[in-house]
N, C-alpha and C positions, 0 to 999 in steps of 0.2 A: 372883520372876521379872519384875514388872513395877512398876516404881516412877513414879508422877507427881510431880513435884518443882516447889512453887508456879509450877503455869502454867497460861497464862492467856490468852486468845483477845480479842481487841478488833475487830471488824468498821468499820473507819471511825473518824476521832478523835472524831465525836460520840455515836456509837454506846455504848451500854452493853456490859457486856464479857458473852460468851457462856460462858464460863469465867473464871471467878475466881478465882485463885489456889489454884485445888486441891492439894492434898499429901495422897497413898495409896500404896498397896501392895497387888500382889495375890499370893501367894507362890506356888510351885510345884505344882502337882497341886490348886487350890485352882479349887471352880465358882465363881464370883464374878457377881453379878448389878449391873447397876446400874440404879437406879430415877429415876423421875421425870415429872413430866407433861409436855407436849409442850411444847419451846422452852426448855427447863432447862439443855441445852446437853450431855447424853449422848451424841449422834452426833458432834457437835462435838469432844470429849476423848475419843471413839474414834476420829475421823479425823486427829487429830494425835500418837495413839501409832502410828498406821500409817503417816506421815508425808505424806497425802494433801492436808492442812495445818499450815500453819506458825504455832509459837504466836505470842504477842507476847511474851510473857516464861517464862522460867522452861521446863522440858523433860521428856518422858517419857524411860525408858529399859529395857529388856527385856534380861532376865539380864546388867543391868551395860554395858549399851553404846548409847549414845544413839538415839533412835529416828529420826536425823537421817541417821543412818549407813544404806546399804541392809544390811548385815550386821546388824543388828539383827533384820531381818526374816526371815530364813533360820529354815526352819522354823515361820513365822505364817502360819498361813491364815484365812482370813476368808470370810464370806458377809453378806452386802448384805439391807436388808429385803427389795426386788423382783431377785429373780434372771432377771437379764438376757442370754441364751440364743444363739448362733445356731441359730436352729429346725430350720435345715433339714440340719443335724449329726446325727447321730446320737451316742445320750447317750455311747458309747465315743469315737466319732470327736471330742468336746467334750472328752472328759478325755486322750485322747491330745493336742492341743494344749495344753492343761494343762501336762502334763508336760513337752513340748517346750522352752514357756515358763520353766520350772523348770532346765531344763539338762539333762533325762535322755536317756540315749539310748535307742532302742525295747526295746532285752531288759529293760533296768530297767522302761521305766514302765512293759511288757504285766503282770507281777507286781505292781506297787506298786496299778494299776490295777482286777485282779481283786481286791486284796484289799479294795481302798474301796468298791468296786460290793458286795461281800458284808457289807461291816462296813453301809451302806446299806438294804441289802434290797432293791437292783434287780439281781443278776444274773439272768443270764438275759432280761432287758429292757434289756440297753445297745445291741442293733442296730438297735433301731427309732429311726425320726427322733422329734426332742425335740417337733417340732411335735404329733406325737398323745402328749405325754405332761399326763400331769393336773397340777396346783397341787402338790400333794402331791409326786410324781413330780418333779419341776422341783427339788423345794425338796431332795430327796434325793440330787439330781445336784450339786448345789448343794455340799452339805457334801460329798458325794465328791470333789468339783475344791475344797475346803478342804483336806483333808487330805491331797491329793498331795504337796505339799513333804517328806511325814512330817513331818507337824504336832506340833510340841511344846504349842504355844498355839493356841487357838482363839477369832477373836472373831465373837461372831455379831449381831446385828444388826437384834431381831423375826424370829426363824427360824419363828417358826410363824404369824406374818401369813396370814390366808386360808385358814389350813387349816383341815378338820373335825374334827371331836373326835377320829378314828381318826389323824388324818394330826396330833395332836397329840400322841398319845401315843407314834404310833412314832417322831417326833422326839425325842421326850423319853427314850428306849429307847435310841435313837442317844447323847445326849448320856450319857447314863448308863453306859453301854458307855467309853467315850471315856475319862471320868473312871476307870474302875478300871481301864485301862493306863496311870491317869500322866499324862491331857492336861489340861493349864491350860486354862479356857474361862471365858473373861468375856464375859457376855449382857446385851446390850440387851434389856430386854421390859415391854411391857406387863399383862403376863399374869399377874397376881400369885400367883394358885393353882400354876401350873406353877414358876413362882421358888421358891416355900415347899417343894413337894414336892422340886426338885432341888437346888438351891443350899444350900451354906453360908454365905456371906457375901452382905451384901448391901451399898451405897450408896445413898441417896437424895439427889439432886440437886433442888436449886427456886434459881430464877435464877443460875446458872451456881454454887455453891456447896454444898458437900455439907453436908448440914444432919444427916445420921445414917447412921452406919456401925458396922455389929458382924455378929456371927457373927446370924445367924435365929433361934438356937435363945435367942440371950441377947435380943435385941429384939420377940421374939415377946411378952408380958405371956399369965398364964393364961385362957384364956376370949378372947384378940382370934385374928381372922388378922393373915397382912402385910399385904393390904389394909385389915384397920382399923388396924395403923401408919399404912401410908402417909396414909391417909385425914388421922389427926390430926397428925402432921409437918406435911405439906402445908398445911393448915388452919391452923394455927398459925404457921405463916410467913407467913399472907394477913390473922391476926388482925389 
């Protein structure tokens, strides 16, 4: 579903490159995580398959058609580490704009709508303003206004930043849900217990370069987590 094709980000000519030449694939219905420690260049090589920036060389593309193109994007939804709100909306009245944006007209999205607030776990709490809604709450409305386009792919971006271990779990309930009707979801995160637990695949990125990529279950060794992968990957790249 989503191919990176050696590219490659340069911020300035004197600048070191934030992406290097990367060359992947993330196939269809597949959770795909990508790893790294901060400044690796992960948000980076997620903002230019959403076309948000532009590479320097070389190009992503999503089922086959450049991510340059806005048809590319039809049907990607995305969420952001900090989900940034108008507060004083109400969580229906946010995703009905949503949809607006999307091209729907009202009989479609009030359906499409109901059904994301439930796949969520906030119906019944979409009248109240966003401003009394919690961390948690936000981050739920969040992946709800993801999935209106009727999300084939989803990339997310530290979805559970700030949240508490409850508000981590039923994120991760959500993503879980998502994947056994068939949605592509490639995850930014730090969080390397929740990657192991959901994900299949993983990347690990250190200075704009993927330094190791397989299925979890094959990169995993007996007796380590992915946090002691990552740990020695990383480490060995700093030897």
């Amino acid at each position: 579903m989503v191919t990176f094709s050696s590219i490659s980000k340069r911020y300035g000519s004197r600048a070191g490159f934030a992406v290097d030449n990367v060359s992947c694939t993330v196939e269809g219905g597949e959770f795909f995580a990508l790893l790294g420690p901060n400044g690796a260049g992960k948000t980076t090589l997620i903002r230019m398959l959403l076309d948000f920036v532009k590479p320097t060389s070389g190009g992503a593309s999503i089922n086959g058609v450049s991510s340059a193109y806005p048809a590319a994007r039809a049907g990607v939804g995305y969420l952001a580490e900090n989900v940034r709100v108008p507060l004083h909306l109400s969580g229906k009245g946010y995703l009905r704009r949503q949809a607006e944006l999307c091209g729907m007209f009202a009989a479609d999205a009030n359906g499409t709508i109901a059904e994301v607030l439930e796949i969520v776990g906030m119906a019944g709490k979409e009248n109240a303003a966003m401003r009394t809604y919690s961390k948690g709450m936000l981050q739920r409305i969040g992946l709800a206004a993801a999935m209106i386009p009727g999300t084939k792919l989803l990339v997310l971006d530290e979805p559970v930043s700030g949240l508490d271990p409850l508000g981590i779990r039923d994120v991760r309930r959500i993503m879980e849900g998502l994947k056994r009707k068939g949605v592509t979801i490639i995850l930014n995160s730090h969080l390397l217990s929740e990657v192991e637990k959901t994900c299949d695949t993983a990347a690990i990125i250190d200075k704009g370069r993927i330094v190791l990529k397989g299925a979890i279950s094959a990169i995993v060794r007996d007796g380590e987590t992915l946090e002691d992968v990552f740990v020695r990957v990383i480490e060995g790249q700093h030897a």
